[in-house]
ROLUM-59583 format. One line per 4 residues: number of its first residue (from 1); for each residue x, y, z negated of N, C-alpha, C. Coordinates in nm, 3 decimals, decimal comma, always signed. Layout:
NUM	X Y Z X Y Z X Y Z; ...
end
This chain:
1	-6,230 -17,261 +1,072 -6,145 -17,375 +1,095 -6,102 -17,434 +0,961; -6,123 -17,601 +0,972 -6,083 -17,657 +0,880 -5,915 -17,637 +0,819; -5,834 -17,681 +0,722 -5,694 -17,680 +0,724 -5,679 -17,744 +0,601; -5,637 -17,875 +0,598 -5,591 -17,950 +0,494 -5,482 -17,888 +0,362
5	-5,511 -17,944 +0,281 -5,459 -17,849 +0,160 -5,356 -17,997 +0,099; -5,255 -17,940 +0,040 -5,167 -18,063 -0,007 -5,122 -18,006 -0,160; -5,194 -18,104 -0,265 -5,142 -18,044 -0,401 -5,251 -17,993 -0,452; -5,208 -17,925 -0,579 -5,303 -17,830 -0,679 -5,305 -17,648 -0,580
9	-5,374 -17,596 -0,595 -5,419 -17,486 -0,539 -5,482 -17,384 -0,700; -5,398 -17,260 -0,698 -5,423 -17,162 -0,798 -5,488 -17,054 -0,770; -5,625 -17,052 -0,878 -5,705 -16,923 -0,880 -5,695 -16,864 -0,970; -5,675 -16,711 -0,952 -5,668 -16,648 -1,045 -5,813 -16,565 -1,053
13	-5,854 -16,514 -1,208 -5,994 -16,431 -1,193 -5,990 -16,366 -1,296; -6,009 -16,245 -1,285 -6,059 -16,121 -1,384 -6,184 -16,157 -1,382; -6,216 -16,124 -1,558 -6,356 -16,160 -1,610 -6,385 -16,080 -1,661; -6,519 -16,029 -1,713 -6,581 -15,887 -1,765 -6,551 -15,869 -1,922
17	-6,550 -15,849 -1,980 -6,443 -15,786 -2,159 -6,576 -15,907 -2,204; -6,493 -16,006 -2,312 -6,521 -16,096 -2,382 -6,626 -16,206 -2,291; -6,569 -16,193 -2,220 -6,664 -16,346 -2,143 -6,540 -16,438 -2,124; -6,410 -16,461 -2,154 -6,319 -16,502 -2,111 -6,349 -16,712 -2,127
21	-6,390 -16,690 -2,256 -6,443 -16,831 -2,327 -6,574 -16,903 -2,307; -6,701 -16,794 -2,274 -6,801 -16,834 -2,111 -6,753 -16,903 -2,001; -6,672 -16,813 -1,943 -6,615 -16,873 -1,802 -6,535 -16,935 -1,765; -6,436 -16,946 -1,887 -6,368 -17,094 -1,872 -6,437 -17,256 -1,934
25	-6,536 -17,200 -1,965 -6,598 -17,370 -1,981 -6,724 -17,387 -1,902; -6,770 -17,278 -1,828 -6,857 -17,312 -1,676 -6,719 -17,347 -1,569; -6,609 -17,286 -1,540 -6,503 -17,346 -1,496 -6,454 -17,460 -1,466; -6,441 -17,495 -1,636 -6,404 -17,622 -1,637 -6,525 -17,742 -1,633
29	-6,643 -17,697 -1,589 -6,691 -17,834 -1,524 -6,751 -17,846 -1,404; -6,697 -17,735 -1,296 -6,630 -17,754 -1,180 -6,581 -17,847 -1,148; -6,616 -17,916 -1,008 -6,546 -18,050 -0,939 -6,413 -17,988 -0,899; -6,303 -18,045 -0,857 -6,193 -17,999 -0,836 -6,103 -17,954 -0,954
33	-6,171 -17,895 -1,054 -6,066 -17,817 -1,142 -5,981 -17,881 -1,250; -5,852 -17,907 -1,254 -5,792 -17,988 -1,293 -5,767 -17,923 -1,461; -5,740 -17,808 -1,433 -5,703 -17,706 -1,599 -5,749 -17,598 -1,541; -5,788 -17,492 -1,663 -5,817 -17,403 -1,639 -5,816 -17,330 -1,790
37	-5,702 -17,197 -1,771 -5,649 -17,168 -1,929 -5,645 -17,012 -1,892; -5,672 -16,926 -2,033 -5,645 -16,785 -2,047 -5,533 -16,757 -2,027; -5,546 -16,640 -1,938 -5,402 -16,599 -1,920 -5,385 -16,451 -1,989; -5,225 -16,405 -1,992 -5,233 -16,219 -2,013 -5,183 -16,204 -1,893
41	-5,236 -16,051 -1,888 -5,145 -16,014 -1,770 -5,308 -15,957 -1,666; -5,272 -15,910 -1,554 -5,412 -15,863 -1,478 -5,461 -15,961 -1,466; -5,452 -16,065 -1,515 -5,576 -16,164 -1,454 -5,593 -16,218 -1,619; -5,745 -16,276 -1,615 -5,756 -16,364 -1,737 -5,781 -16,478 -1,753
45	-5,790 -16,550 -1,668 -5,816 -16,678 -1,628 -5,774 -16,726 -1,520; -5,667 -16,833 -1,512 -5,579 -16,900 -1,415 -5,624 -17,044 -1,401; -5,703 -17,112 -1,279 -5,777 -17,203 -1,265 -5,636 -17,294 -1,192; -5,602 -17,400 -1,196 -5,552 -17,526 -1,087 -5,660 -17,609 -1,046
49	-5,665 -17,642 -0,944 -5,728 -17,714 -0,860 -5,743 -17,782 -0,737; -5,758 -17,917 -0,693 -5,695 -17,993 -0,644 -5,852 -17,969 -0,494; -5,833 -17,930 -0,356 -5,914 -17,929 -0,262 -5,830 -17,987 -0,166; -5,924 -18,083 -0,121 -5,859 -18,133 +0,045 -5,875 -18,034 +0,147
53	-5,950 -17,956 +0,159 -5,949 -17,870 +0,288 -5,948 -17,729 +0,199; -5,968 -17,656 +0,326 -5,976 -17,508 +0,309 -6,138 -17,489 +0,247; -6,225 -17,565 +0,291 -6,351 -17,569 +0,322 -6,406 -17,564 +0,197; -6,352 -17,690 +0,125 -6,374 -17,717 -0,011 -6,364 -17,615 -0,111
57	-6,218 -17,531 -0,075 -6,193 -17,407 -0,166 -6,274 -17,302 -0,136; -6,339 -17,273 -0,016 -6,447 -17,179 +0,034 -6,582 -17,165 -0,053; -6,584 -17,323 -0,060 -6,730 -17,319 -0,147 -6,696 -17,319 -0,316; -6,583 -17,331 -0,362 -6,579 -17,334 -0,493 -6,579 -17,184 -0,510
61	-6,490 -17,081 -0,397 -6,507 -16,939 -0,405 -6,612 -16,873 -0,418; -6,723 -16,961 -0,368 -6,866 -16,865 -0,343 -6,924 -16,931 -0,463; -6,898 -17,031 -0,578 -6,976 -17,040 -0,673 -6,901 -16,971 -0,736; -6,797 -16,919 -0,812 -6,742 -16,900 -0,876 -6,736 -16,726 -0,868
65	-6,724 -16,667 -0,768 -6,739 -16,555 -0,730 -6,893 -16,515 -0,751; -6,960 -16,603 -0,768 -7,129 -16,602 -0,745 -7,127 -16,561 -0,936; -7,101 -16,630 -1,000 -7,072 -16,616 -1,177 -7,115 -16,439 -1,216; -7,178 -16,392 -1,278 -7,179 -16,298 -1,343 -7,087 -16,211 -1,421
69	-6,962 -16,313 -1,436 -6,893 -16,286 -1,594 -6,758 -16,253 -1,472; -6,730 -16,311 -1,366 -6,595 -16,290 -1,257 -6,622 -16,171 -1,201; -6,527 -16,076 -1,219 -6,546 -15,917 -1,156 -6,391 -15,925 -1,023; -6,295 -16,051 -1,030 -6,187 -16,040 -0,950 -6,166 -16,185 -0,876
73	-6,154 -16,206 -0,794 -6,062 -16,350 -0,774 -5,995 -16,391 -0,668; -5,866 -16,409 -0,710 -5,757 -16,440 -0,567 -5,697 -16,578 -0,579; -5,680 -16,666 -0,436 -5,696 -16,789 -0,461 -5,548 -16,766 -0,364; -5,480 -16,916 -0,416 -5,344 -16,946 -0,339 -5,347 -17,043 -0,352
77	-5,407 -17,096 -0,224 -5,421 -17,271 -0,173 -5,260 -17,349 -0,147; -5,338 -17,451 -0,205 -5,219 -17,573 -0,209 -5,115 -17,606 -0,097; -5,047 -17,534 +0,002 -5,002 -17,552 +0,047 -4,851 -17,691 +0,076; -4,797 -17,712 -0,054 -4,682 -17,761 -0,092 -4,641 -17,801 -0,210
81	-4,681 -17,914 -0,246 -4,667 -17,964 -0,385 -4,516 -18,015 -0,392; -4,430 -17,939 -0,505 -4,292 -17,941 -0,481 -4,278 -18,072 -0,590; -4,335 -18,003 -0,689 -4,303 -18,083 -0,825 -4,444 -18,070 -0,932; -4,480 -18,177 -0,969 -4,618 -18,189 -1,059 -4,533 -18,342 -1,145
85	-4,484 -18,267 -1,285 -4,475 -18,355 -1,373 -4,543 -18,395 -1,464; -4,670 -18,342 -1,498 -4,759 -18,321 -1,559 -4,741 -18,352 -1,707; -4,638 -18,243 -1,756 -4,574 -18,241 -1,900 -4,659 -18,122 -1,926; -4,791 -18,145 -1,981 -4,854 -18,029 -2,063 -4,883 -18,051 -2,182
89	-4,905 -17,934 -2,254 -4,875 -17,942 -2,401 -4,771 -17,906 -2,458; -4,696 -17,840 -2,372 -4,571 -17,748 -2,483 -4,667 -17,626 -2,581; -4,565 -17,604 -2,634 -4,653 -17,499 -2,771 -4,626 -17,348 -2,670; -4,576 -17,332 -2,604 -4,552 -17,184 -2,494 -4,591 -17,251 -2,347
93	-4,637 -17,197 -2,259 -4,627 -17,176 -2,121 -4,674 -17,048 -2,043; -4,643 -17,077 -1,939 -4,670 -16,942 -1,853 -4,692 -17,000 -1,708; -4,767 -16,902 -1,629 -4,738 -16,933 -1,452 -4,683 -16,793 -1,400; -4,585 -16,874 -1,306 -4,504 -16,751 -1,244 -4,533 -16,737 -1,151
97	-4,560 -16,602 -1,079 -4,624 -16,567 -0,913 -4,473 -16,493 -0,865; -4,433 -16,530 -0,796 -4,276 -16,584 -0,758 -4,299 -16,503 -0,609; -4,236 -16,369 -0,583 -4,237 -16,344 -0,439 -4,078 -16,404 -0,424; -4,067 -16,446 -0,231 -3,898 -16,500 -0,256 -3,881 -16,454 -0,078
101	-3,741 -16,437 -0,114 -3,657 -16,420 +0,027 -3,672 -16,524 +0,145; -3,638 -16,650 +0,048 -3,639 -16,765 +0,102 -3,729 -16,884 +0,055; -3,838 -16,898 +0,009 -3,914 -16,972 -0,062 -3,905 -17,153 -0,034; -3,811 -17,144 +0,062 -3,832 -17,349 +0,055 -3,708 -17,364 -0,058
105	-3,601 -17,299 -0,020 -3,486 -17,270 -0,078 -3,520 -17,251 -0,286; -3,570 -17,164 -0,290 -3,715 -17,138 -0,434 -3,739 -17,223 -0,478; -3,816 -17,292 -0,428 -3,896 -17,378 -0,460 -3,819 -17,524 -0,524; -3,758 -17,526 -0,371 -3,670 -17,691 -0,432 -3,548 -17,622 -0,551
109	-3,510 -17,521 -0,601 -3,432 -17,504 -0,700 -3,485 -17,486 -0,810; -3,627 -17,420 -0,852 -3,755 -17,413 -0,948 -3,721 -17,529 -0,990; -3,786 -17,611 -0,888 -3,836 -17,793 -0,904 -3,717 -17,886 -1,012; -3,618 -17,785 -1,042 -3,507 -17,903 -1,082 -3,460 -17,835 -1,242
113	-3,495 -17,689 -1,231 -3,536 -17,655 -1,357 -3,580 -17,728 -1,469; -3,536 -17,742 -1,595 -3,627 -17,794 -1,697 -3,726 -17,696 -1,780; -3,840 -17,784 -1,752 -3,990 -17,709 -1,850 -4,068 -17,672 -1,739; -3,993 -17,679 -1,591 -4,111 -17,689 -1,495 -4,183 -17,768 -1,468
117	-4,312 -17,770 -1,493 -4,396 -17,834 -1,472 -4,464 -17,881 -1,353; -4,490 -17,756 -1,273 -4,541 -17,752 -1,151 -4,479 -17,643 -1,083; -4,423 -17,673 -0,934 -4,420 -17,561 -0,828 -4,527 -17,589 -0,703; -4,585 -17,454 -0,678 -4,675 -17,487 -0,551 -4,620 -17,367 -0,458
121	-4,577 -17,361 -0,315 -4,573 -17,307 -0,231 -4,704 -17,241 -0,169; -4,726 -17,148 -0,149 -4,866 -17,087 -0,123 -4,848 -17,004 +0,016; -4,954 -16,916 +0,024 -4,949 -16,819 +0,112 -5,015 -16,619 +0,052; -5,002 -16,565 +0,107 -5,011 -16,423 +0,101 -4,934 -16,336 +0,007
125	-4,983 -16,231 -0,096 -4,888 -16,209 -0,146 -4,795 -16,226 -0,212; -4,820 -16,415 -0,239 -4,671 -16,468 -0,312 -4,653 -16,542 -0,232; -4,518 -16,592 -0,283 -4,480 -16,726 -0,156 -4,477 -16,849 -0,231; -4,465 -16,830 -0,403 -4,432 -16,966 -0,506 -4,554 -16,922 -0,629
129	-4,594 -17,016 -0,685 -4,666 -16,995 -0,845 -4,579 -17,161 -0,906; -4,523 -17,101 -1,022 -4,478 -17,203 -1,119 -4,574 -17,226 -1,219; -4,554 -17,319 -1,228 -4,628 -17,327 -1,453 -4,505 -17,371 -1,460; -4,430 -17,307 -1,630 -4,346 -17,328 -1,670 -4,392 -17,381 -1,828
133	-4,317 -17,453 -1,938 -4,369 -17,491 -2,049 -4,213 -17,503 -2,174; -4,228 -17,453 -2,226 -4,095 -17,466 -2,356 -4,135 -17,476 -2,519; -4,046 -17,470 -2,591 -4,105 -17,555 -2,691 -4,125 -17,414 -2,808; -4,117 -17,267 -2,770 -4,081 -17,158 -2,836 -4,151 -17,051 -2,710
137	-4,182 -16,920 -2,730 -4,240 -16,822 -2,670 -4,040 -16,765 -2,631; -3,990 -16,766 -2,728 -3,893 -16,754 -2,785 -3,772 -16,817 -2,615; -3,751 -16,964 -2,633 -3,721 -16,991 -2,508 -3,788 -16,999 -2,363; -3,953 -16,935 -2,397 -3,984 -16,935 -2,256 -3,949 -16,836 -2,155
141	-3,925 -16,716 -2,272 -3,861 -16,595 -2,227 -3,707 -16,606 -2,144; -3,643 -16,688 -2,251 -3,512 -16,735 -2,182 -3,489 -16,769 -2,081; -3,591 -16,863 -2,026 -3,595 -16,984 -1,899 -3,612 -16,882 -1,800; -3,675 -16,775 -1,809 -3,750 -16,670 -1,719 -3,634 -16,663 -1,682
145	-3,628 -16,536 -1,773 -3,494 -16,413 -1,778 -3,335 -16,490 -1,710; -3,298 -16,613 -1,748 -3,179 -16,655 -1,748 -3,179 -16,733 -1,624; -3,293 -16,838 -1,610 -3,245 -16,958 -1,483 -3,351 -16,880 -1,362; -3,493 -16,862 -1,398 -3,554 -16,839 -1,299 -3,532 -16,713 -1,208
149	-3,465 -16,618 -1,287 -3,462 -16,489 -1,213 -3,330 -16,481 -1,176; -3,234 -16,584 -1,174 -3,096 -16,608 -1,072 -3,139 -16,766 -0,992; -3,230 -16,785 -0,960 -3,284 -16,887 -0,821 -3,235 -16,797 -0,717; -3,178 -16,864 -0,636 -3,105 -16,792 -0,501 -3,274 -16,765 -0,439
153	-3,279 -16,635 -0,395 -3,387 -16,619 -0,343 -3,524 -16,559 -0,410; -3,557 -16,575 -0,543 -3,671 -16,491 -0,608 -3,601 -16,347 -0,642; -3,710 -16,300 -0,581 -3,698 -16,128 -0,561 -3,749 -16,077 -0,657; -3,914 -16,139 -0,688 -3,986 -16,071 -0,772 -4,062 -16,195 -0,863
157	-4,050 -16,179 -1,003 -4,133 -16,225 -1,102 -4,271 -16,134 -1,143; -4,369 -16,268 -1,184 -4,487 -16,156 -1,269 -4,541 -16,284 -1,360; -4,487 -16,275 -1,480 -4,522 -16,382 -1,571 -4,693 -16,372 -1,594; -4,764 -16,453 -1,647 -4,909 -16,489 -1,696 -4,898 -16,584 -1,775
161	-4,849 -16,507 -1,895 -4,824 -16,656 -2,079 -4,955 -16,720 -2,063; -4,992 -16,851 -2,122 -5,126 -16,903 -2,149 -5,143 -16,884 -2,269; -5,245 -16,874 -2,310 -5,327 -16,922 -2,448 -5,420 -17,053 -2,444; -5,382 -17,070 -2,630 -5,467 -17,182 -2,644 -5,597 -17,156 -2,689
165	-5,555 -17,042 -2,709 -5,716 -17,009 -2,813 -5,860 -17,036 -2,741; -5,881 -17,054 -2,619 -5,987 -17,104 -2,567 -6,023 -17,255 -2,529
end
């Protein structure tokens, strides 16, 4: 069954030791893929990407999963585009996989945050992914630690810093 998708939609993918800079530029010339940046953290590559259906993300799964260099990949379709300011290019960012008590509640308080960039409402084991962006590694830590982890309702954080180096 088809199911319409609203917004950017986040993949995450473990890649095999030093292919990280391979597979993000077969990635990035993927239809759909809006950014696609190194991450730390269990995953190494954090894709955004914009699909109208479920259908669409089905088949980007089976090329992408099809790749040699992808040994992982978990996708959290676009369910709910809260906020897309599209302020990229801070010298720090990160995406946050946000489990929450109350996630509409989450979400619209994320959204009003400054240095958020994007909130998407998802499904399975998270309920939110942020990209967050600050002008210091220094205050991105802050933004975490201080505003995001007293949002009425986020239970659980799991930061993924970006790099530029690719």
């Amino acid at each position: 069954m088809t199911t319409d998708l609203n917004g950017e939609s986040i993949i995450l993918l473990k890649v095999m030791p030093g292919q990280v800079e391979r597979t993000l530029k077969t990635i990035r010339e993927q239809p759909h893929v809006t950014k696609a940046e190194a991450v730390l953290g269990r995953h190494d590559v954090a894709v955004a990407a914009s699909f109208k259906t479920t259908d669409e993300l089905q088949q980007f799964a089976a090329r992408v999963q099809g790749m040699d260099s992808v040994r992982g990949f978990r996708s959290y379709p676009g369910l709910q585009n809260w906020k897309s300011s599209e302020k990229n290019g801070h010298p720090a960012s990160a995406y946050l996989l946000i489990r929450s008590s109350d996630p509409a509640r989450a979400t619209s308080e994320l959204s009003k945050l400054a240095g958020v960039e994007s909130v998407i409402g998802t499904t399975g084991d998270l309920d939110v992914i942020a990209r967050i962006g600050a002008e210091s590694q220094t205050s991105l830590v802050s933004t975490i630690v201080k505003q995001v982890h007293s949002v009425p309702g986020v239970k659980y954080t799991e930061t993924l810093p970006t790099s530029a180096q690719f």
